[in-house]
C-alpha positions in Angstrom: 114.4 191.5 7.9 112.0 193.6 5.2 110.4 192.5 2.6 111.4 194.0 -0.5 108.8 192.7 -3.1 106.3 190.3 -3.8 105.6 191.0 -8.2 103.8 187.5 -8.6 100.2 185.9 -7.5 100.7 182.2 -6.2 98.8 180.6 -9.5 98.2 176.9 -10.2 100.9 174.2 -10.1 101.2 173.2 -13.3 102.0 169.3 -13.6 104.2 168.8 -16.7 104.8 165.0 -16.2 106.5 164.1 -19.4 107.6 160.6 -17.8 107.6 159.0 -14.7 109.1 156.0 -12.9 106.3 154.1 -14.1 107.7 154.2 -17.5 111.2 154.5 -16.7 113.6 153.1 -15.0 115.0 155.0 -11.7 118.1 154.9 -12.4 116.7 157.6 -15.1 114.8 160.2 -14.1 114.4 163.9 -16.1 113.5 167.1 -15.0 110.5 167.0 -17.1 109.2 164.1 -14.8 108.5 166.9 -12.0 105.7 168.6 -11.2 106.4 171.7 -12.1 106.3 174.5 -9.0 106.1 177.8 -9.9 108.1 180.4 -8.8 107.0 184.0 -7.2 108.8 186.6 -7.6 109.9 187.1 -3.6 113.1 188.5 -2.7 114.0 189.3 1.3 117.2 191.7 2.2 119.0 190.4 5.0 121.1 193.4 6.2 122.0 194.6 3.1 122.3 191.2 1.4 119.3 190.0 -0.5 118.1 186.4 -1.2 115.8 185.2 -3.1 112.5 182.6 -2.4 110.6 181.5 -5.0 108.9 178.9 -3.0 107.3 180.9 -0.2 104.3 179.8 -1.3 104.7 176.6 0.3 104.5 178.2 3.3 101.0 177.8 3.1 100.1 174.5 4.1 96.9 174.4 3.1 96.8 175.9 -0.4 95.4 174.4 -3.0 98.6 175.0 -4.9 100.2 173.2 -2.2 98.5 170.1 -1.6 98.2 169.9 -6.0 101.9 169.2 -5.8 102.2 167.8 -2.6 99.8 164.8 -4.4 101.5 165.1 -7.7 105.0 164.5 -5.7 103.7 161.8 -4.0 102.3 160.0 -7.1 105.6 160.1 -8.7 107.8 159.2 -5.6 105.0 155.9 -5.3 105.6 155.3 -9.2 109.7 155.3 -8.8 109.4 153.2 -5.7 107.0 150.7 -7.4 109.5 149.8 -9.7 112.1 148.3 -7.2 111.4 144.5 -7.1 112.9 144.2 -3.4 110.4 146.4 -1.6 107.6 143.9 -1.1 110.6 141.5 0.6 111.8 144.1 2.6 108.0 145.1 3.8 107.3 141.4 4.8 110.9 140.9 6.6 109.8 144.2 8.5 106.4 143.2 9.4 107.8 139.8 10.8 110.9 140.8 12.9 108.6 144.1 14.0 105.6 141.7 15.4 107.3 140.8 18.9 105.9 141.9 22.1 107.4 145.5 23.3 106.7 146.3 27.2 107.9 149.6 28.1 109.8 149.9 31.5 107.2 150.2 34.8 107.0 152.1 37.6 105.1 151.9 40.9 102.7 154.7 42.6 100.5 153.9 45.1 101.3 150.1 45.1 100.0 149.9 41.4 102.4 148.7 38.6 101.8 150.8 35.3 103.4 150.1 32.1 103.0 149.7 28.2 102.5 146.7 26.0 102.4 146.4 22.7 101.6 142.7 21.2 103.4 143.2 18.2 102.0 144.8 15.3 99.2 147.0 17.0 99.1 150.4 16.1 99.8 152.2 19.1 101.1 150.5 22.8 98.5 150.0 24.9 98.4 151.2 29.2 98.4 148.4 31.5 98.0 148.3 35.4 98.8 145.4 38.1 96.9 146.3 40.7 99.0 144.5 43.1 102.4 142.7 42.5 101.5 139.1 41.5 97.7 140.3 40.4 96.6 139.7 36.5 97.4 142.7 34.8 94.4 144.9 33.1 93.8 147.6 30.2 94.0 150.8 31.4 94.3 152.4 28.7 94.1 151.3 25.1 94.6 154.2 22.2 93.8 152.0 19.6 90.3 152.0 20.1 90.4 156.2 19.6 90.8 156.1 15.9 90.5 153.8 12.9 93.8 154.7 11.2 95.8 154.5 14.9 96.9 158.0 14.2 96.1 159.4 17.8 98.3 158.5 20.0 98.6 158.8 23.8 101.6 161.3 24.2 102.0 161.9 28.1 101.0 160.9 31.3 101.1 161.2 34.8 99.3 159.0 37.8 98.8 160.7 41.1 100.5 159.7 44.3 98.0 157.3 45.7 98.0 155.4 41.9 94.1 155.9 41.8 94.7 158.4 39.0 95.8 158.7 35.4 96.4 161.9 33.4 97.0 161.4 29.9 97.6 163.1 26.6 96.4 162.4 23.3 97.9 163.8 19.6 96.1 163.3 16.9 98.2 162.9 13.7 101.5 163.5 14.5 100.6 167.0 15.9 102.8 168.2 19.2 98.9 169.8 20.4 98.1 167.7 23.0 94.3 167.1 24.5 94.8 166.4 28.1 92.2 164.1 29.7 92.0 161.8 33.5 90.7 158.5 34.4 90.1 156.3 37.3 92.8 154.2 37.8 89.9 151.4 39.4 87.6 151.7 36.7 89.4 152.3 33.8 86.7 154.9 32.9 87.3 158.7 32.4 86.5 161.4 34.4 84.5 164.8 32.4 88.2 166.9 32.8 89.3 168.0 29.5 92.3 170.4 28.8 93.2 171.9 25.0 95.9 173.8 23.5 98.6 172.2 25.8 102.3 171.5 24.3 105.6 170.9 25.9 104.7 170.2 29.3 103.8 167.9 31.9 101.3 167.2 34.6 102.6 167.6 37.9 100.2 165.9 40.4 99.3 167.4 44.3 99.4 165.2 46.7 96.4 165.0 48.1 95.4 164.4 44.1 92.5 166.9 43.6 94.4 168.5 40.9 97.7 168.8 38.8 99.9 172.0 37.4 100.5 172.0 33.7 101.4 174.5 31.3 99.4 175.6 27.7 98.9 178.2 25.2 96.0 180.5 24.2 93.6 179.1 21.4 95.6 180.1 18.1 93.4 182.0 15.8 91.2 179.6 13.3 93.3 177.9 10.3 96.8 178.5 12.5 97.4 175.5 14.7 100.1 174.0 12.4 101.8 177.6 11.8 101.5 180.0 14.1 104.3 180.7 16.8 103.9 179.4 19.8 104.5 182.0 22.3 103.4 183.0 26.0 103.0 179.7 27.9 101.2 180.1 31.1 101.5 178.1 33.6 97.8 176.8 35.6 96.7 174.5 38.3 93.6 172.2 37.6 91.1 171.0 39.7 89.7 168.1 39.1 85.8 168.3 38.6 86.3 171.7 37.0 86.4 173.3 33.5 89.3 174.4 31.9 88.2 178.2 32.2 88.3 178.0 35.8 92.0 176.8 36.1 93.8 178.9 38.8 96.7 181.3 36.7 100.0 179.9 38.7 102.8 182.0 36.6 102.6 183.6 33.4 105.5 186.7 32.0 104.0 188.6 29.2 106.9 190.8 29.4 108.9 187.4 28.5 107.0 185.8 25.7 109.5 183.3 25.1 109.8 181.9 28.7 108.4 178.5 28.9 107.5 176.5 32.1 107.3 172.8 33.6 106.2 172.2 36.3 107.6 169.9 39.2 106.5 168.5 42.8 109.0 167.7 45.0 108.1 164.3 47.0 107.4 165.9 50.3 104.6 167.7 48.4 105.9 170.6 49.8 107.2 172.4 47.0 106.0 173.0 43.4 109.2 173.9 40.8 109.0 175.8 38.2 111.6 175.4 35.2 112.2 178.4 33.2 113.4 177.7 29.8 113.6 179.7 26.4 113.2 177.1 23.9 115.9 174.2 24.0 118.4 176.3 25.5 120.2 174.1 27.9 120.4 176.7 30.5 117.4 177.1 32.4 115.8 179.0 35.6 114.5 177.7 38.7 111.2 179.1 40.3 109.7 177.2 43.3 106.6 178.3 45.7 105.4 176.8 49.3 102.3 174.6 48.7 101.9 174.9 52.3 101.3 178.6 52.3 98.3 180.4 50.9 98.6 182.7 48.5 102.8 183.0 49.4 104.6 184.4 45.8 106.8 182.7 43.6 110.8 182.7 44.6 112.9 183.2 41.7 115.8 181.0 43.3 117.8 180.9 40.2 117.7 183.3 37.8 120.6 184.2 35.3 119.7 181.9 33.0 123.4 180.8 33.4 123.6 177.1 33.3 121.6 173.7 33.3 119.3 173.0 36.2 117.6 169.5 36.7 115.8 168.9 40.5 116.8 166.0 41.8 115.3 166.2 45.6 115.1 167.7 48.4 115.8 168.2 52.8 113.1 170.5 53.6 114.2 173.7 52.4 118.0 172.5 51.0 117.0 171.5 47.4 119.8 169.3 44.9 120.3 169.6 41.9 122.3 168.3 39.0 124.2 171.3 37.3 126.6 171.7 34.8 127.1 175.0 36.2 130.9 175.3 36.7 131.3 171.6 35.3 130.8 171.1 31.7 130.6 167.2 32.1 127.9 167.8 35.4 127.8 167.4 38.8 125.3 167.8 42.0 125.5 170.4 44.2 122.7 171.5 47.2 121.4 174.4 47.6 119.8 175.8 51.1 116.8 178.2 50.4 117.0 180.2 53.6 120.5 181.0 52.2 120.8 180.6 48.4 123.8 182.4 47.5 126.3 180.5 45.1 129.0 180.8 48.2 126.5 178.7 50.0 125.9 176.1 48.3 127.5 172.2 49.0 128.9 170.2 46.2 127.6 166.6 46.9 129.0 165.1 43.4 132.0 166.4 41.4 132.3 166.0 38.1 133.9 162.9 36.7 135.8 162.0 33.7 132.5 161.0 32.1 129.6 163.2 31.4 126.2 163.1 33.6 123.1 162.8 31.8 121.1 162.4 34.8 120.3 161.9 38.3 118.0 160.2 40.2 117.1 160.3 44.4 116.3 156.6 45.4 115.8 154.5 48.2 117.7 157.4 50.0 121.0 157.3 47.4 121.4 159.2 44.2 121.2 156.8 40.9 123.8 158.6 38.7 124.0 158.1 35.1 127.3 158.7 32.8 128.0 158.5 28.9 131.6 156.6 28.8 132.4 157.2 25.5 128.5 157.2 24.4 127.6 153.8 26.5 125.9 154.2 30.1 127.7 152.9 33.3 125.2 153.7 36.4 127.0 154.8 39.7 125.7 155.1 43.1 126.2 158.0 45.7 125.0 158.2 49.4 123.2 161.2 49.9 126.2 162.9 51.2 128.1 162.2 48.1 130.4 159.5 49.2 130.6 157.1 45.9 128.4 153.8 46.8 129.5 151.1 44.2 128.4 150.8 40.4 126.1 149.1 38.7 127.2 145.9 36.7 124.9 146.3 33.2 125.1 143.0 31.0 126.9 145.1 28.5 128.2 148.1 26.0 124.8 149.6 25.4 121.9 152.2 26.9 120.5 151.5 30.1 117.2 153.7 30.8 114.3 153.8 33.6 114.9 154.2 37.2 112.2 156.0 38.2 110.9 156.2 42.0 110.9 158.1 45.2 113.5 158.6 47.7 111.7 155.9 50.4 111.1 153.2 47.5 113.7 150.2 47.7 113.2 149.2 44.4 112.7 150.0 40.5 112.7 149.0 36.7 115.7 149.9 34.0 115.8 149.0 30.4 119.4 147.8 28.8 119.5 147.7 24.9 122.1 147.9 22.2 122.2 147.8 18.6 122.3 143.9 18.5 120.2 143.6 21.3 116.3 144.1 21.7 114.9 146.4 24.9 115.3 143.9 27.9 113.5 144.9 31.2 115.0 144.2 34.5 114.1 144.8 38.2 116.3 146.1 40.7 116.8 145.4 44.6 118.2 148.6 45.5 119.4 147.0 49.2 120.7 144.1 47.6 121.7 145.5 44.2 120.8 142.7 42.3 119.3 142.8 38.9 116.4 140.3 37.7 115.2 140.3 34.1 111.3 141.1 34.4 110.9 140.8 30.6 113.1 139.8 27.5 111.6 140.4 24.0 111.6 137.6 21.8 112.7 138.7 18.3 113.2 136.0 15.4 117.0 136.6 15.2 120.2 135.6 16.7 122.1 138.7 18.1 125.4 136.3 18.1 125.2 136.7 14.5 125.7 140.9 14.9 128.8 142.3 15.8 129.4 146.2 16.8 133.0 147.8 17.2 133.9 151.4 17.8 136.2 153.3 16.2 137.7 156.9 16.8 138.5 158.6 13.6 140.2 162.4 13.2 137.6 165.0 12.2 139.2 168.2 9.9 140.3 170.6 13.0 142.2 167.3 15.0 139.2 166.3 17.3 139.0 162.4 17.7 135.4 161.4 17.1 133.6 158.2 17.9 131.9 156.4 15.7 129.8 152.7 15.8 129.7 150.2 13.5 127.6 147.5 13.3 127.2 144.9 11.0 126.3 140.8 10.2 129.8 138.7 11.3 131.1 137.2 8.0 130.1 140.6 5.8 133.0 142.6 6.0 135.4 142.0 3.5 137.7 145.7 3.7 137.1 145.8 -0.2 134.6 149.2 -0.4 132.1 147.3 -2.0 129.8 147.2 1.3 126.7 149.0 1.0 127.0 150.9 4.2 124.1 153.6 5.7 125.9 156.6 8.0 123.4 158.1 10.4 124.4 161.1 12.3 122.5 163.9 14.6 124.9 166.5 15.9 122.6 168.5 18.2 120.5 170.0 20.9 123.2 168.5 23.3 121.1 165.0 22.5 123.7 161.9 22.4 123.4 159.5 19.8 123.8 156.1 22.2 123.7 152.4 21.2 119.8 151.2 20.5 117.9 148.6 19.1 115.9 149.0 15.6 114.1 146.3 14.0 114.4 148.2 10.6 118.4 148.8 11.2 118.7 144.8 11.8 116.7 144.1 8.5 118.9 146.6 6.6 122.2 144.5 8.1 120.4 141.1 7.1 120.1 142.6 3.5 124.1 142.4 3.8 124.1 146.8 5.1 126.6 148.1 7.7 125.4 150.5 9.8 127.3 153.4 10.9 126.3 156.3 13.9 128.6 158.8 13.7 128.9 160.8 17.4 129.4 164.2 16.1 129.8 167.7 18.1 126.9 169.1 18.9 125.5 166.0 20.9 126.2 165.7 24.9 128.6 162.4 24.7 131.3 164.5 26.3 129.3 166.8 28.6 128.2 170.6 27.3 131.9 171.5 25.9 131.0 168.2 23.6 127.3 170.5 22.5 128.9 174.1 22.7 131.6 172.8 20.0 128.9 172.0 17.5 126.3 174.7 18.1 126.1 178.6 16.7 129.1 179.6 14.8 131.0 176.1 15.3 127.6 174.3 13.7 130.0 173.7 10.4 132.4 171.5 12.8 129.7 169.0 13.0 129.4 168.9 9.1 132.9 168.3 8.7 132.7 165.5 11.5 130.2 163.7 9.6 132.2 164.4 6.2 135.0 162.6 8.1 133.6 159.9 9.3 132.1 158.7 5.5 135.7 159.5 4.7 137.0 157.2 7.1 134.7 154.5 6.3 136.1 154.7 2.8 139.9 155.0 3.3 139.4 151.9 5.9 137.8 149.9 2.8 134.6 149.7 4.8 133.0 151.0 1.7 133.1 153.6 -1.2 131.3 156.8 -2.6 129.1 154.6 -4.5 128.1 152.3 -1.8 127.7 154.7 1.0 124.6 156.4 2.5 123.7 159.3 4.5 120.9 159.5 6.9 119.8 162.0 9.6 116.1 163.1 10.8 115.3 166.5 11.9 118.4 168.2 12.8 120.0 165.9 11.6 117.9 166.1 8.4 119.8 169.4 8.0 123.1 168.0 8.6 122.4 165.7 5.5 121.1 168.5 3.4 124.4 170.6 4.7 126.6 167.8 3.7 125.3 166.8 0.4 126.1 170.4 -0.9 129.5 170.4 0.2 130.2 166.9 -0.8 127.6 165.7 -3.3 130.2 163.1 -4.8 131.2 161.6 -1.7 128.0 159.9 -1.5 125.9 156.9 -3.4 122.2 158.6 -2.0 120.9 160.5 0.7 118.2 160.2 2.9 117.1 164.0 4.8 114.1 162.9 6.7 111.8 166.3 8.5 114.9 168.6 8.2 115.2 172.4 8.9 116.2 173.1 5.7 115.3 177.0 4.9 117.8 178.2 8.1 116.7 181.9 7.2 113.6 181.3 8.1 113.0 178.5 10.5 112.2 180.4 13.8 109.0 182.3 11.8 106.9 179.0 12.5 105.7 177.4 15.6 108.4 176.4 17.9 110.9 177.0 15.7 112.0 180.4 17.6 112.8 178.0 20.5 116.0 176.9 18.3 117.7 180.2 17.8 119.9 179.2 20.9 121.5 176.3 18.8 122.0 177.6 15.5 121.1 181.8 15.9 119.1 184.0 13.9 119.1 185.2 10.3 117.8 188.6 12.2 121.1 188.4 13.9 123.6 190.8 11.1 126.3 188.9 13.3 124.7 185.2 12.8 123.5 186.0 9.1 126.6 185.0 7.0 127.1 181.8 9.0 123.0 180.5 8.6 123.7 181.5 4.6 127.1 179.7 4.1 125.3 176.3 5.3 121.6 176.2 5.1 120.8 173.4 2.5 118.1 175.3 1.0 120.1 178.3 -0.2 123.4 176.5 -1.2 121.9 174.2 -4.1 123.5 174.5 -6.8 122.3 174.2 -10.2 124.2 172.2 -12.6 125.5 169.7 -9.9 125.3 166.1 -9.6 123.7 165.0 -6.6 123.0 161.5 -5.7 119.7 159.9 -5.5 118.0 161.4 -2.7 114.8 160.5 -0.8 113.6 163.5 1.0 110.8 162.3 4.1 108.2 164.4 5.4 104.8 164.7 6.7 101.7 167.1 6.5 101.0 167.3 9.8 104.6 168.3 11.1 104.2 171.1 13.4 107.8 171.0 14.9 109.9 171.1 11.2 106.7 172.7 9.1 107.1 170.5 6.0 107.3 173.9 4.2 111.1 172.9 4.7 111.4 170.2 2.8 108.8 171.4 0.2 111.0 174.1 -0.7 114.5 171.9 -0.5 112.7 169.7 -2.9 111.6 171.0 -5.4 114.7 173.8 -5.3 116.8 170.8 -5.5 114.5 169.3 -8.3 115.3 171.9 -10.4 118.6 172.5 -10.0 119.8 168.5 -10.5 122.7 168.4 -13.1 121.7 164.6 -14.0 119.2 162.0 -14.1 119.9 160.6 -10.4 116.5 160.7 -8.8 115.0 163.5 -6.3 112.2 162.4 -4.6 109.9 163.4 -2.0 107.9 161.3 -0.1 105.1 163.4 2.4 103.3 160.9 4.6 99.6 162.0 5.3 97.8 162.5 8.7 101.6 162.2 10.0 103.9 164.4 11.8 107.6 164.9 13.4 107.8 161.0 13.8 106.4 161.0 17.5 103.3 158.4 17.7 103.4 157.4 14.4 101.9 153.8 14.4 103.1 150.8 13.4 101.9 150.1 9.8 103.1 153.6 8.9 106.7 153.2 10.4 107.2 149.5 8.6 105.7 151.5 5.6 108.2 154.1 5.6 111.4 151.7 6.4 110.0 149.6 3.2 110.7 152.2 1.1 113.8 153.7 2.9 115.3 150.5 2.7 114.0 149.7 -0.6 115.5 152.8 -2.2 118.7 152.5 -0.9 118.9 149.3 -2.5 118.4 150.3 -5.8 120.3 153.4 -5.6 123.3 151.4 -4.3 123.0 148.5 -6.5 122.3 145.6 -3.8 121.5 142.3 -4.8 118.2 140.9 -4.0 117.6 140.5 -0.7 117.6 137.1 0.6 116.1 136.6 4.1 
């Protein structure tokens, strides 16, 4: 891509607020009640074809230009939202379903029980350790006691073999940088080790626990943390007691700047594994080197980046993995390092009708678990394959957890749906019997809830399914139900049945919530993610287009009582769709979308997603990034819906340049007076670690928006 000019200076946003919600009503909203963003005079050529940008400016985070309208934005998306009388209802329905006491699921090392709490309302969840089953739990750990606003957040962790040991990570506003500290498991008090600059990653523990492998980055130059692309990720070991400039260099390729590392330790302690990975690629490489041998090299065991590669275990030197290598919907094969060819290796699991999403090596039998029809069911293997019985879960839902080691006889899962809160259960794995360990207590009856799914017929023929939830006794098939469509359509990540405080207040306000399970996602194994990704990305547009179709030819709703939702990736979807179908919609809600698809790999890890949707570099990929990326396909003149655009200054995965630029693109382009508002949350970022009063704050006014802009009666809770 050249640049082909650059005529004008970025000057001063000029704010040329005529009238604002304060003095009108939403439903009302000129384009003189902007703030006005100037336009430079910046125009790319991409292979021939140019394109204009006038809002490259934003690119700069840290202007003054920039944060003058990112404040004027904000004061005008806080006047329009302080108009709606049903906001402070919804806020204080939030805070009270939302303050019930959250335990995450435990898991055992060293004959210590670790697991998170959260009381109810406290900022961030807070570390706990049993020291011994039946012992009073303590605080390990408590993050929010590291800053007044509960904006860090502990965002990793790892304890050592013999439990005595806890590596954690801490972000501080959102951020993906991670500071990487230890502490004593005994005392609860830290130990001097400090590591910087570390993202995507884990700590993989020794086991004699003097030390862990993790992978970071070089210091970015001063002023270029939240921009800069993140490339060359090195891979060290640390030694406890030492600085982080005397970590021992494991593997680093400076010939492949893009490679990326996590590090593994295989039980026996025998092995560390390297994953190789470029970005979120799904197909991966596997490195491993001998602990036990001084100063042996690394073996490149798999390496043509051909397929998915998880570690599940090992023999000695015959490793297993789960693959979809050959199998689209997974299976486990073993592989014998003395003799790794593909001719050589054993198939332990086939694949099933159902998709694998994972594996696990337990009490001596792999804990396998399948998407059928996006809801788990957990099967059992022996560890030479034969099938060993399923699991009985207490319903349609998620069930999540199962960590351990091949000797341990026992572990922790989490089963949720949309109508039910997170329970926690312990497993007998002899036995195979199931004992709840904790059930949240939320003030609500989930008899009242009802969820169905559906399978509708996307454009090309594909059956899609779709859940729909809603309060039993709403649903009268008239269209006149306000209904909120939330779809993702990505990074082979399923959308699967979970619980959300905020999604059960927007059903008590009389909502029906809708999760569309488009292309793109894993539900049906990597032929499910292929048929979404690249050049088929517009398939997964079209699925979610059919879907709000359905919903309003099966009188679940219509136009003007339906909603579109989606965060990240999925905030592109709804940008995408909203284009193509801006009347098929009541409002829109694009939350930390890639919306400038020319230009998204040019920050941080944004390279790292040129596998899923290509590369505006690419002549080949060019034309199909232009047809659909929401930025460059407003058009001025049209009629879009209300629309609440979500974002936050301290994004570092979507830069909120993205939504910056979709904003106020779309601002000025609006062919009528239905609101579009931006709403930038400060000291935030990608949605990660966000605490508590800031999520119930931003559902408050999700919620509260959507009710005006879809005319709901008052809420009555």
């Amino acid at each position: 891509m050249r640049h082909v000019r650059r005529l004008a200076p970025l000057g001063f946003v000029g704010l040329f607020v005529l009238a604002s919600c304060s003095t009108l009503s939403p439903a009302r909203l000129p384009r003189s009640s902007y703030p006005v963003a100037h336009k430079v005079d910046q125009v790319d050529n991409y292979h021939g074809t140019t394109v204009a940008d006038p809002y490259r400016w934003f690119e700069d985070l840290d202007s003054p230009d920039t944060r003058s309208w990112v404040d004027a934005e904000n004061k005008v998306t806080s006047s329009c939202l302080d108009t709606i009388s049903a906001r402070e209802a919804i806020r204080a329905r939030l805070t009270e379903l939302w303050n019930y006491e959250k335990v995450g699921v435990p898991f055992r090392e060293g004959g210590r029980t670790f697991y998170t709490r959260n009381s109810g309302l406290q900022p961030q969840s807070v570390w706990y350790v049993q020291d011994m089953p039946g012992a009073e739990p303590r605080v390990l750990l408590d993050p929010n006691t590291l800053s007044k606003d509960g904006t860090v957040a502990l965002s990793g962790s790892s304890v050592s073999d013999d439990g005595t040991l806890f590596a954690y990570a801490l972000s501080s506003a959102g951020s993906d940088w991670q500071e990487w500290h230890v502490r004593d498991v005994l005392t609860a008090k830290d130990l001097a080790d400090v590591l910087k600059w570390v993202k995507f990653t884990r700590a993989a523990w020794t086991k004699d626990g003097k030390g862990f492998f993790y992978a970071r980055y070089d210091e970015p130059a001063p002023g270029t943390a939240m921009t800069a692309t993140n490339y060359n990720q090195k891979l060290y070991y640390h030694r406890l007691g030492t600085q982080q400039g005397e970590d021992t260099l494991v593997y680093a390729r400076p010939d492949h700047k893009d490679w990326e590392f996590t590090p593994d330790v295989s039980d026996d302690g025998r092995y560390l594994l390297i994953v190789v990975q470029v970005g979120t690629d799904r197909r991966n490489m596997i490195f491993y080197r001998d602990l036990t041998a001084p100063d042996v090299k690394v073996v490149e065991l798999l390496s043509e980046f051909d397929a998915n590669y998880d570690f599940i275990g090992n023999d000695g030197p015959v490793f297993y993995f789960q693959t979809d290598q050959g199998a689209p919907r997974g299976r486990v094969v073993a592989v014998d390092t003395l003799s790794p060819t593909r001719e050589s290796w054993r198939q332990l699991i086939g694949q099933q009708r159902n998709a694998l999403q994972r594996v696990a090596l337990i009490n001596d039998t792999f804990v396998a678990f399948y998407l059928r029809d996006a809801a788990t069911s957990v099967r059992f293997f022996h560890s030479n394959g034969e099938p060993a019985g399923e699991l009985t879960l207490p319903g349609i839902g998620t069930a999540s957890g199962f960590a351990g080691k091949r000797a341990d006889s026992e572990t922790f899962y989490s089963f949720t749906s949309f109508t039910a809160p997170p329970t926690i259960y312990h497993l007998d794995l002899n036995t195979r019997e199931s004992t709840i360990y904790h059930r949240p207590e939320v003030k609500f009856d989930p008899e009242d809830y009802f969820t169905e799914q559906v399978f509708y017929t996307s454009k090309d023929g594909t059956k899609v399914p779709m859940f729909i939830t809603r309060k039993k006794g709403v649903l009268l098939k008239n269209g006149q139900n306000p209904t909120l469509l939330y779809g993702y359509g990505g990074f082979s990540i399923p959308e699967v049945p979970s619980f959300s405080v905020a999604n059960l207040v927007w059903m008590e306000m009389g909502g029906i919530y809708a999760v569309a399970n488009l292309r793109g996602g894993n539900e049906y194994g990597e032929a499910w993610h292929q048929g979404g990704m690249l050049r088929n990305k517009q398939r997964v547009f079209d699925d979610f287009i059919a879907a709000a179709e359905w919903l309003i030819a099966n009188g679940y709703t219509s136009k003007k009582k339906l909603a579109i939702k989606g965060g990240s990736n999925g905030g592109l979807l709804v940008g995408a769709v909203l284009n193509q179908r801006p009347e098929l919609f009541g409002a829109a809600i694009p939350e930390v979308g890639v919306m400038d698809m020319l230009r998204f790999h040019k920050f941080t890890i944004g390279w790292g997603w040129v596998s899923e949707y290509g590369s505006s570099d690419d002549a080949a990929m060019f034309p199909a990034l232009r047809a659909y990326s929401p930025l460059h396909n407003i058009k001025p003149g049209v009629c879009y819906p209300p629309t609440l655009i979500m974002t936050a200054d301290h994004d570092d995965r979507v830069v909120p340049a993205h939504s910056f630029k979709y904003a106020a693109t779309l601002q000025g382009a609006q062919g009528c007076a239905n609101p579009i508002l931006i709403r930038i949350e400060t000291r935030a970022g990608h949605g990660a670690g966000r605490p508590t009063a800031k999520l119930i704050a931003a559902a408050a006014d999700r919620f509260a928006f959507l009710s005006w802009a879809l005319g709901m009666a008052p809420p009555k809770f």
